[in-house]
PyMOL CGO cylinders between C-alpha atoms (Angstrom):
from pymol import cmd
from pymol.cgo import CYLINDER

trace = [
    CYLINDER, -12.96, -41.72, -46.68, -9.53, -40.89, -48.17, 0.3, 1, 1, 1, 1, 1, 1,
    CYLINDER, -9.53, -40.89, -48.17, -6.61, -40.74, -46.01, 0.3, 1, 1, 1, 1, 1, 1,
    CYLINDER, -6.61, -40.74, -46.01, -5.85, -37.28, -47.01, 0.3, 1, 1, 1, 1, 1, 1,
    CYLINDER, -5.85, -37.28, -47.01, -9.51, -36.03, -45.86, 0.3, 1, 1, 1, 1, 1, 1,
    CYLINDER, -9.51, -36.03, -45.86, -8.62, -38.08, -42.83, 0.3, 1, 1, 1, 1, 1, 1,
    CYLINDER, -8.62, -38.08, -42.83, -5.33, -36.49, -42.59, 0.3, 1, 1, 1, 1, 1, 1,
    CYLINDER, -5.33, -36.49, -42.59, -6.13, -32.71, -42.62, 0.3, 1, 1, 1, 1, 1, 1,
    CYLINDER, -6.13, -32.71, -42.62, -8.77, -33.30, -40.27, 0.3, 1, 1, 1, 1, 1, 1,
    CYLINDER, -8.77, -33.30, -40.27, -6.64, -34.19, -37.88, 0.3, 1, 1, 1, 1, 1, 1,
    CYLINDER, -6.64, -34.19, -37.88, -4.30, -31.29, -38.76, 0.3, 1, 1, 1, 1, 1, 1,
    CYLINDER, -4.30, -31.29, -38.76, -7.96, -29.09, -38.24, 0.3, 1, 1, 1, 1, 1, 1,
    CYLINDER, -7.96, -29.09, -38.24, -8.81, -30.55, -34.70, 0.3, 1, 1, 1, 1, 1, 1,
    CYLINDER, -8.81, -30.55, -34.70, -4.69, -30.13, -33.25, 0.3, 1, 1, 1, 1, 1, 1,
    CYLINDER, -4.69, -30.13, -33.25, -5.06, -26.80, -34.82, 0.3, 1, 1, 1, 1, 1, 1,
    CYLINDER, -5.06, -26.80, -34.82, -7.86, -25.54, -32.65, 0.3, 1, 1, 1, 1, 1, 1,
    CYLINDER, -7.86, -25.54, -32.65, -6.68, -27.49, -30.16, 0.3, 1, 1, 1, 1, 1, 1,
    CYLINDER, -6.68, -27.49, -30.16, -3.56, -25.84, -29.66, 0.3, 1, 1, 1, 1, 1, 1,
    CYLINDER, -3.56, -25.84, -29.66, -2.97, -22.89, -27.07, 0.3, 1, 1, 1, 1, 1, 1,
    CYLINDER, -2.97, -22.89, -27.07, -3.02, -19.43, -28.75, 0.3, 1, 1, 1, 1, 1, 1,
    CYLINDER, -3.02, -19.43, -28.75, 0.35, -17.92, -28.88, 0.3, 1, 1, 1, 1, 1, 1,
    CYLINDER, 0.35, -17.92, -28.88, 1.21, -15.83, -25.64, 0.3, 1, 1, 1, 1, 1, 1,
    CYLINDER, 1.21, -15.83, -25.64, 0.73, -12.04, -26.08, 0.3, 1, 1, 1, 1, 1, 1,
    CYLINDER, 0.73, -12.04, -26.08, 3.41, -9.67, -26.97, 0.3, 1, 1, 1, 1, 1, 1,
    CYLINDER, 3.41, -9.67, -26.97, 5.17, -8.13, -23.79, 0.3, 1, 1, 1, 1, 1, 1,
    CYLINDER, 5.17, -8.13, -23.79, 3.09, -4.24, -24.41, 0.3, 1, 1, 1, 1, 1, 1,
    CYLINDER, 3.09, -4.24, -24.41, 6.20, -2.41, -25.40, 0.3, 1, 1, 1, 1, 1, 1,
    CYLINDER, 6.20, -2.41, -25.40, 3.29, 1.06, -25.49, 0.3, 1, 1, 1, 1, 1, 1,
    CYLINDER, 3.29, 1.06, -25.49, 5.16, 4.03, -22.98, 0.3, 1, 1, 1, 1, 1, 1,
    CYLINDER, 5.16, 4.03, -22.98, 1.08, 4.94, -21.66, 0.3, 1, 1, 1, 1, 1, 1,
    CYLINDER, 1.08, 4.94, -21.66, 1.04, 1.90, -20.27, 0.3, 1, 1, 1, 1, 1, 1,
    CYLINDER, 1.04, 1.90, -20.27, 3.97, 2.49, -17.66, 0.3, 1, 1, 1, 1, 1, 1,
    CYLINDER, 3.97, 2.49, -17.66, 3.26, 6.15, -17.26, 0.3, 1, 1, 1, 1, 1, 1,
    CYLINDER, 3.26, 6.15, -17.26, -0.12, 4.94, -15.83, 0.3, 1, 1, 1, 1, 1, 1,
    CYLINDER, -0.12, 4.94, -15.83, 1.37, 2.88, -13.32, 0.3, 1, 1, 1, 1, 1, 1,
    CYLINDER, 1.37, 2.88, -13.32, 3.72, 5.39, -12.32, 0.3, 1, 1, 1, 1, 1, 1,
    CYLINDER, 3.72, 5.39, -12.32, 1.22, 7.90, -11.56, 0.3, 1, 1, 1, 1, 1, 1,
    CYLINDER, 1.22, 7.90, -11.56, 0.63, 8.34, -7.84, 0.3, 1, 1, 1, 1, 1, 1,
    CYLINDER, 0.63, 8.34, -7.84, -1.77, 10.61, -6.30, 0.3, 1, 1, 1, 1, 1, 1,
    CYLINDER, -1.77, 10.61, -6.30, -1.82, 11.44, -2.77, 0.3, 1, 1, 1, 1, 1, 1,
    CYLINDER, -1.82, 11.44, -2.77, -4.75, 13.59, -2.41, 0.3, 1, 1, 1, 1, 1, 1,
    CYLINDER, -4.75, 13.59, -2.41, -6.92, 10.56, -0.80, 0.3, 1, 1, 1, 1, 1, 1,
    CYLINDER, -6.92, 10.56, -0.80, -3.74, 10.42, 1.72, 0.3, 1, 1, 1, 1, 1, 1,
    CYLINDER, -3.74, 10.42, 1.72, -4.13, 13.78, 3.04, 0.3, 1, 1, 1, 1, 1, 1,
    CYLINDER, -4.13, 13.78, 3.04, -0.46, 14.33, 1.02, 0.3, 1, 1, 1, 1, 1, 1,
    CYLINDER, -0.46, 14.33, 1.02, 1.17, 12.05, 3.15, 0.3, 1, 1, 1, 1, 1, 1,
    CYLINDER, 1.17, 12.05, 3.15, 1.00, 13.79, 6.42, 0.3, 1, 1, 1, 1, 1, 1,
    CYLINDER, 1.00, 13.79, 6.42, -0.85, 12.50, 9.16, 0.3, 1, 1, 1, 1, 1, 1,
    CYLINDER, -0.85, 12.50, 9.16, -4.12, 14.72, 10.26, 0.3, 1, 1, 1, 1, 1, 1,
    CYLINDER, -4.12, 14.72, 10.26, -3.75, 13.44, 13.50, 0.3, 1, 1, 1, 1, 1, 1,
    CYLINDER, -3.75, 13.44, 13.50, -0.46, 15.06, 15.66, 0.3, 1, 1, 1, 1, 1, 1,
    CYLINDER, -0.46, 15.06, 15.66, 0.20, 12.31, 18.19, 0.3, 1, 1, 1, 1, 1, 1,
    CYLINDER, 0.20, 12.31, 18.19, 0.89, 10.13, 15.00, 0.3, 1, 1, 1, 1, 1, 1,
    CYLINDER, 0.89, 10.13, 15.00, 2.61, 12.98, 13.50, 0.3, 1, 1, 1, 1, 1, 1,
    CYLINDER, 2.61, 12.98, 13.50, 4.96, 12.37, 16.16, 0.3, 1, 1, 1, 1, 1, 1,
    CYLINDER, 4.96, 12.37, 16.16, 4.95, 8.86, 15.79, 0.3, 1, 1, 1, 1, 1, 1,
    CYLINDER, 4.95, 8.86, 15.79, 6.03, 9.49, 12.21, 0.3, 1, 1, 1, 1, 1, 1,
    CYLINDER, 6.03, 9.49, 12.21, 8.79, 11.68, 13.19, 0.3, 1, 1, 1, 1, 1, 1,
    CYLINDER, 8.79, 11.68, 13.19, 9.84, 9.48, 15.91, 0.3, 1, 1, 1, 1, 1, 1,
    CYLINDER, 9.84, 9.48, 15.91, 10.15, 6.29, 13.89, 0.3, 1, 1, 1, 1, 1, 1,
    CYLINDER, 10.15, 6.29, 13.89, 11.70, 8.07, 10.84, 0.3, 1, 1, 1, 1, 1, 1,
    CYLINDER, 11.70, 8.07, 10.84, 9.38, 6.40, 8.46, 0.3, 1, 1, 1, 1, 1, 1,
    CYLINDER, 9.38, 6.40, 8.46, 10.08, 6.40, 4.61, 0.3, 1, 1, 1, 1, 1, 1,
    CYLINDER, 10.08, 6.40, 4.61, 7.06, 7.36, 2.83, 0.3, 1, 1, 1, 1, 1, 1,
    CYLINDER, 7.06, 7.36, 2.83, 8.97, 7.58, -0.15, 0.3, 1, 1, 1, 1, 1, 1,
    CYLINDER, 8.97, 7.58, -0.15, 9.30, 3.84, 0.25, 0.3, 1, 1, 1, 1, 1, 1,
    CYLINDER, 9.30, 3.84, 0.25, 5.87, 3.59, 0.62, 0.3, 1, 1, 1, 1, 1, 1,
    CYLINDER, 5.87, 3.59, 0.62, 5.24, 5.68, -2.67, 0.3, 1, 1, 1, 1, 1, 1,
    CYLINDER, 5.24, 5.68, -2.67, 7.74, 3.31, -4.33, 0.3, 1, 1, 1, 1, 1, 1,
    CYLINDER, 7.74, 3.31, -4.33, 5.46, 0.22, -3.22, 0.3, 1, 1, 1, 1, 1, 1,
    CYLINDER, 5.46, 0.22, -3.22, 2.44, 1.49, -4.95, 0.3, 1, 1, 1, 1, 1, 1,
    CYLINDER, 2.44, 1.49, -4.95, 4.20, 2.80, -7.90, 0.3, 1, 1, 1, 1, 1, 1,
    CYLINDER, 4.20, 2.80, -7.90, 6.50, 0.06, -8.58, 0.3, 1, 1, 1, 1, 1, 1,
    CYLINDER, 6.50, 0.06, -8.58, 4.84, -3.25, -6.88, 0.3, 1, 1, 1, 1, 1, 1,
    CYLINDER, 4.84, -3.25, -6.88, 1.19, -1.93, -7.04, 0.3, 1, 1, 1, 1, 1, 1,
    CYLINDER, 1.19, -1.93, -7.04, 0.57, -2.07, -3.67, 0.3, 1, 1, 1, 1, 1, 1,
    CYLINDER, 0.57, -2.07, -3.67, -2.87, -0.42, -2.84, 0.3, 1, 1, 1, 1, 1, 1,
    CYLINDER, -2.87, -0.42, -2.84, -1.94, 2.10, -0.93, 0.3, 1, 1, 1, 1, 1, 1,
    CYLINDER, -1.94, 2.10, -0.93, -5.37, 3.46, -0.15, 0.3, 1, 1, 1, 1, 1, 1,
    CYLINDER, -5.37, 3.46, -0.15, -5.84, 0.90, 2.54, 0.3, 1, 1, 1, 1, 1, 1,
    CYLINDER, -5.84, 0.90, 2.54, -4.09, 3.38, 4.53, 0.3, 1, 1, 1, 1, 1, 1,
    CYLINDER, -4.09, 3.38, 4.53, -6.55, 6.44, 4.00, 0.3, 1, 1, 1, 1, 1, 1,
    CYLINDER, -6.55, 6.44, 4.00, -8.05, 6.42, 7.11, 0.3, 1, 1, 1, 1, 1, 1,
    CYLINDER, -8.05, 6.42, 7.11, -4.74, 6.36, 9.13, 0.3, 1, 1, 1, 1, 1, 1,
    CYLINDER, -4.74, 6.36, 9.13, -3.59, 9.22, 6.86, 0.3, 1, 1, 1, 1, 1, 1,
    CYLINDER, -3.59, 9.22, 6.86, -7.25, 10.80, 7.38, 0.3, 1, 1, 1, 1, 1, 1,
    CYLINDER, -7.25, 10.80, 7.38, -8.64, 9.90, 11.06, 0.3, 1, 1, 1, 1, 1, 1,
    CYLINDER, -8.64, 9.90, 11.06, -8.97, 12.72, 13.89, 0.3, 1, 1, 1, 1, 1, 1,
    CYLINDER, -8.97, 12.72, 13.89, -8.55, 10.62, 16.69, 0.3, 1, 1, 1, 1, 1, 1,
    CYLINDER, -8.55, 10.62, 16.69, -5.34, 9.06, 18.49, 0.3, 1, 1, 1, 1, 1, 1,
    CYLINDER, -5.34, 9.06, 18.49, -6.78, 5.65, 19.27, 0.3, 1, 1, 1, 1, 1, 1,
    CYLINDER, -6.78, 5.65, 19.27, -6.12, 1.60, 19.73, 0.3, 1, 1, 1, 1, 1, 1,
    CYLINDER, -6.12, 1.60, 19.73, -7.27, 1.56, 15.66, 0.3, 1, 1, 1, 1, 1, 1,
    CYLINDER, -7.27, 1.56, 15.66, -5.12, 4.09, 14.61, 0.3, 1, 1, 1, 1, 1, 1,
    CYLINDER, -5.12, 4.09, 14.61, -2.20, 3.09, 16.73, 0.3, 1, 1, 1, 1, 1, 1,
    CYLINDER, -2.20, 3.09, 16.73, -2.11, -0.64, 15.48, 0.3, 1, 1, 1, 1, 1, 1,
    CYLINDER, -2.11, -0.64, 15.48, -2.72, 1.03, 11.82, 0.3, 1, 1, 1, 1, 1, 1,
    CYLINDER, -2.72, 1.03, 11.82, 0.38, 2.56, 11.99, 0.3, 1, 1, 1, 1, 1, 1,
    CYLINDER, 0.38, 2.56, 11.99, 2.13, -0.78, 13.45, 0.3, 1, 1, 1, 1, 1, 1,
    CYLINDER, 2.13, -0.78, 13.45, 0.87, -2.24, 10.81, 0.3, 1, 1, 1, 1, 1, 1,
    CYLINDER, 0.87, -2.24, 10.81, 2.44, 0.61, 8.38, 0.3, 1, 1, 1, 1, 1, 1,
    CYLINDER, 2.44, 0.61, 8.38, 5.72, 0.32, 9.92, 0.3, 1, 1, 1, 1, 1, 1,
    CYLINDER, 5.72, 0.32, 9.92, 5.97, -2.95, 9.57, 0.3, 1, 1, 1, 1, 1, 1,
    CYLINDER, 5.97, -2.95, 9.57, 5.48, -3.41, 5.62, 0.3, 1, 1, 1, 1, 1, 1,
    CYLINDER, 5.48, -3.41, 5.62, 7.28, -0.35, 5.30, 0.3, 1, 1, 1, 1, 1, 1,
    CYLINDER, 7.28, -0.35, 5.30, 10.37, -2.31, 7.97, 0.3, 1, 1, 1, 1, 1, 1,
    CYLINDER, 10.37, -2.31, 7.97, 10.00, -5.50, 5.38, 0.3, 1, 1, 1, 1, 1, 1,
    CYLINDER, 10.00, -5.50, 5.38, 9.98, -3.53, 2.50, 0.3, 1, 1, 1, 1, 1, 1,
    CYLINDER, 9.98, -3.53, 2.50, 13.39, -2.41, 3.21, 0.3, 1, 1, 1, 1, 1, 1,
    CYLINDER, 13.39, -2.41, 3.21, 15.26, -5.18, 2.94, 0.3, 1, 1, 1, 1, 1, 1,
    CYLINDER, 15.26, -5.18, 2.94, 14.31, -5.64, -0.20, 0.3, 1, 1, 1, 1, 1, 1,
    CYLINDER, 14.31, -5.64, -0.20, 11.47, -8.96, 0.05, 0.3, 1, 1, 1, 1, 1, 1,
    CYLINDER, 11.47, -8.96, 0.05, 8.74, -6.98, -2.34, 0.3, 1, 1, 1, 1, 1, 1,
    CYLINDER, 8.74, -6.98, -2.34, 10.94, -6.06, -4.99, 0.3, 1, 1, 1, 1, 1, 1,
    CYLINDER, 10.94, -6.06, -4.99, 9.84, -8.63, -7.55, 0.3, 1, 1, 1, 1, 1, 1,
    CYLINDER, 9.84, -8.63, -7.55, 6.69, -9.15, -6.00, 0.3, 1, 1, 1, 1, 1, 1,
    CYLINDER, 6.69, -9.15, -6.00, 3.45, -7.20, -7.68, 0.3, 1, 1, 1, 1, 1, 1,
    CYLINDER, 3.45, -7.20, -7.68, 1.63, -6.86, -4.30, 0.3, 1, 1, 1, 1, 1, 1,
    CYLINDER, 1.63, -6.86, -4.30, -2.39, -5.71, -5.68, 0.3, 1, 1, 1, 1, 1, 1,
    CYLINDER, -2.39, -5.71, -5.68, -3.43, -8.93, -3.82, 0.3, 1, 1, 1, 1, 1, 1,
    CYLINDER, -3.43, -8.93, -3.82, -2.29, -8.45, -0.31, 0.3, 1, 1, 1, 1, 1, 1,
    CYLINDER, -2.29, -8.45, -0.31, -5.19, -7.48, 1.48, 0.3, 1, 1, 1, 1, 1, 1,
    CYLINDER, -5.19, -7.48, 1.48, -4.32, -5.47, 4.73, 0.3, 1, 1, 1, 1, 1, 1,
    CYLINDER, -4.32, -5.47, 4.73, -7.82, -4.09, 5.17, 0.3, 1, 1, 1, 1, 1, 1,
    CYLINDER, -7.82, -4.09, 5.17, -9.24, -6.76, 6.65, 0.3, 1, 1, 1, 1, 1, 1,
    CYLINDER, -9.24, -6.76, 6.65, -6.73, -7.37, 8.89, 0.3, 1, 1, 1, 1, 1, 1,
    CYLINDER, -6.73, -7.37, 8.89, -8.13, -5.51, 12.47, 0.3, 1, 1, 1, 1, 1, 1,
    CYLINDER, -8.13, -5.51, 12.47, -6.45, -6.38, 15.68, 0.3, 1, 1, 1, 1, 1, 1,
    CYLINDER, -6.45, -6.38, 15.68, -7.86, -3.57, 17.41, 0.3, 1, 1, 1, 1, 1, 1,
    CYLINDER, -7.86, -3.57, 17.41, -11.04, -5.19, 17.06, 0.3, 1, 1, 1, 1, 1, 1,
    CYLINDER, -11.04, -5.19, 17.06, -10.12, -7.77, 19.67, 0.3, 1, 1, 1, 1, 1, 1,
    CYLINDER, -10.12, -7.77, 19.67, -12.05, -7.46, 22.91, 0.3, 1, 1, 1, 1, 1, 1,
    CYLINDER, -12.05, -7.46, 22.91, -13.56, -4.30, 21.34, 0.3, 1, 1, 1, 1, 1, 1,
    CYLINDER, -13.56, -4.30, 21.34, -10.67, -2.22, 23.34, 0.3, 1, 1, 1, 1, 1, 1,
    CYLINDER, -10.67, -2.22, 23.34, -10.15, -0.38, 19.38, 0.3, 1, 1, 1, 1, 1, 1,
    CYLINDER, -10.15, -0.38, 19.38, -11.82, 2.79, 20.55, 0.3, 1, 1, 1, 1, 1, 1,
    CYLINDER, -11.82, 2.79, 20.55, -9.53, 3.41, 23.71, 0.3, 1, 1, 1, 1, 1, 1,
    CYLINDER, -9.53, 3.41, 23.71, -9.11, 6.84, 23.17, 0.3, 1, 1, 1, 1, 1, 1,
    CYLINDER, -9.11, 6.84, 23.17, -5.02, 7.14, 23.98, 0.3, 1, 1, 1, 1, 1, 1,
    CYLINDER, -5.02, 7.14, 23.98, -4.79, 11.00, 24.30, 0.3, 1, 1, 1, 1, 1, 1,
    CYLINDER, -4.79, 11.00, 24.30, -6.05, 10.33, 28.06, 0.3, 1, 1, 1, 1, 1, 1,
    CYLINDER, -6.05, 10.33, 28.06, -2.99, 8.79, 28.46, 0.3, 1, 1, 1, 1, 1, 1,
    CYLINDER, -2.99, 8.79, 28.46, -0.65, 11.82, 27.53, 0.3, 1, 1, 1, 1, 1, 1,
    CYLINDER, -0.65, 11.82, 27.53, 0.88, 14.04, 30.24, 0.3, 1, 1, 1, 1, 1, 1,
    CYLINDER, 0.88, 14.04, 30.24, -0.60, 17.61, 29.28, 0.3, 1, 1, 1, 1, 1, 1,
    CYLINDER, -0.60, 17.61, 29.28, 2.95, 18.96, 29.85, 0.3, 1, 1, 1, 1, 1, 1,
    CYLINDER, 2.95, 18.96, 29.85, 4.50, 17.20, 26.75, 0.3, 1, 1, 1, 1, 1, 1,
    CYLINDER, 4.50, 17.20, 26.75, 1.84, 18.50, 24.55, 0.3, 1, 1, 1, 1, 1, 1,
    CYLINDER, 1.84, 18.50, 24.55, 3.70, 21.53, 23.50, 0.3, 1, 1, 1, 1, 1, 1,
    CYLINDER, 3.70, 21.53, 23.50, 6.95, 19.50, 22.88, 0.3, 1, 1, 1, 1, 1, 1,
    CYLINDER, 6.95, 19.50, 22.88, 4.45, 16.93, 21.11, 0.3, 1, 1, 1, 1, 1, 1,
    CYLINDER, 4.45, 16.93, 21.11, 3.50, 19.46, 18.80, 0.3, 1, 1, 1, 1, 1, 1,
    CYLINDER, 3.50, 19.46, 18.80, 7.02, 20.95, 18.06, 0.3, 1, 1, 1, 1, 1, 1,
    CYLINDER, 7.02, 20.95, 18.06, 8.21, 17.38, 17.07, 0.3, 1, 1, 1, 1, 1, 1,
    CYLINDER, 8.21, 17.38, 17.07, 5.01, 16.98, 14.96, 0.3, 1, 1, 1, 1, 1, 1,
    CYLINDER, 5.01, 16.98, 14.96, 5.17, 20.16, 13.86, 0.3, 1, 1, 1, 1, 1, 1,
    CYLINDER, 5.17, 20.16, 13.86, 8.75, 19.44, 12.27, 0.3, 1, 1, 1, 1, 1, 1,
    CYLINDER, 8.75, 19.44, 12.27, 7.43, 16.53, 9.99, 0.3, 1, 1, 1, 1, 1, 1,
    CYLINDER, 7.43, 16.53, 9.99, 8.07, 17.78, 6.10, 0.3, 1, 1, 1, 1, 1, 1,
    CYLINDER, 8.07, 17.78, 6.10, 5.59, 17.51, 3.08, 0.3, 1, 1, 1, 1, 1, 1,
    CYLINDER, 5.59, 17.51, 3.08, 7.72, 14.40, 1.19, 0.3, 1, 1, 1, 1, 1, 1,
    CYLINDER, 7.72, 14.40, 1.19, 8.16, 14.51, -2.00, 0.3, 1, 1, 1, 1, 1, 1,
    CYLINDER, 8.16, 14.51, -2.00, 5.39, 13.21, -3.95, 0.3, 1, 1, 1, 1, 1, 1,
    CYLINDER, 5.39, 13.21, -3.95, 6.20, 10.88, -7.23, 0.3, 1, 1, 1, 1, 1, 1,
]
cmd.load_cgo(trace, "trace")
């Protein structure tokens, strides 16, 4: 065998060998106007069904827009929180829901997620009110049926926010 047959059949096997090139960065516009898309429609708009946490909301001046920005920008699956958004009932589940809510929404504000993409974190397994089955403790029992009016005037104050 000749050492130039030899040769370029080396050449042939580091040649296939070799990693293919990374991909160009996409540079296409669709690409980031898909991302940036945000519908809120499976999130009852962003307003709680529910009025007790309505109040909550109110109460605890929670940024949704925050929350809009962490599914927009860091892809944060944001329909993990349908049912709070959704649910009929003022409950144990609901309550630690919203905890849970205003706690990555707490985090989120000082600025942790910002270079983190965050389509793995997986809150929806995550179900404290499952522990010793007390999660369907109905809490509206607990509520003095003479702050129910100013319950609803509070709730009844939270604003459509603005939607991206």
């Amino acid at each position: 065998m000749k050492f130039s047959t030899m040769f370029a059949g080396a050449f042939a096997a580091l040649a296939v060998a070799a990693p293919a090139p990374a991909p160009a960065p996409e540079t296409d516009s669709t690409a980031l106007e898909a991302r940036r898309k945000f519908d809120a429609g499976n999130l009852n708009n962003l307003i709680f069904k529910q009025q007790d946490l309505n109040y909550l909301l109110s109460i605890n001046s929670l940024d949704l827009g925050l929350f809009q920005t962490l599914g927009v920008n860091n892809n944060l699956d944001l329909l993990i929180f349908q049912e709070l958004f959704n649910v009929q009932v003022f409950d144990i589940n609901s309550l630690v829901r919203f905890a849970q809510l205003q706690t990555l929404l707490a985090i989120s504000g000082t600025g942790v997620f910002n270079a983190f993409d965050l389509s793995t974190l997986n809150l929806g397994g995550l179900n404290l009110g499952l522990i010793g089955g007390v999660g369907g403790v109905q809490l509206g029992q607990f509520i003095d049926a003479g702050v129910i009016p100013q319950i609803g005037a509070i709730a009844g104050g939270v604003k459509t926010p603005i939607i991206l």
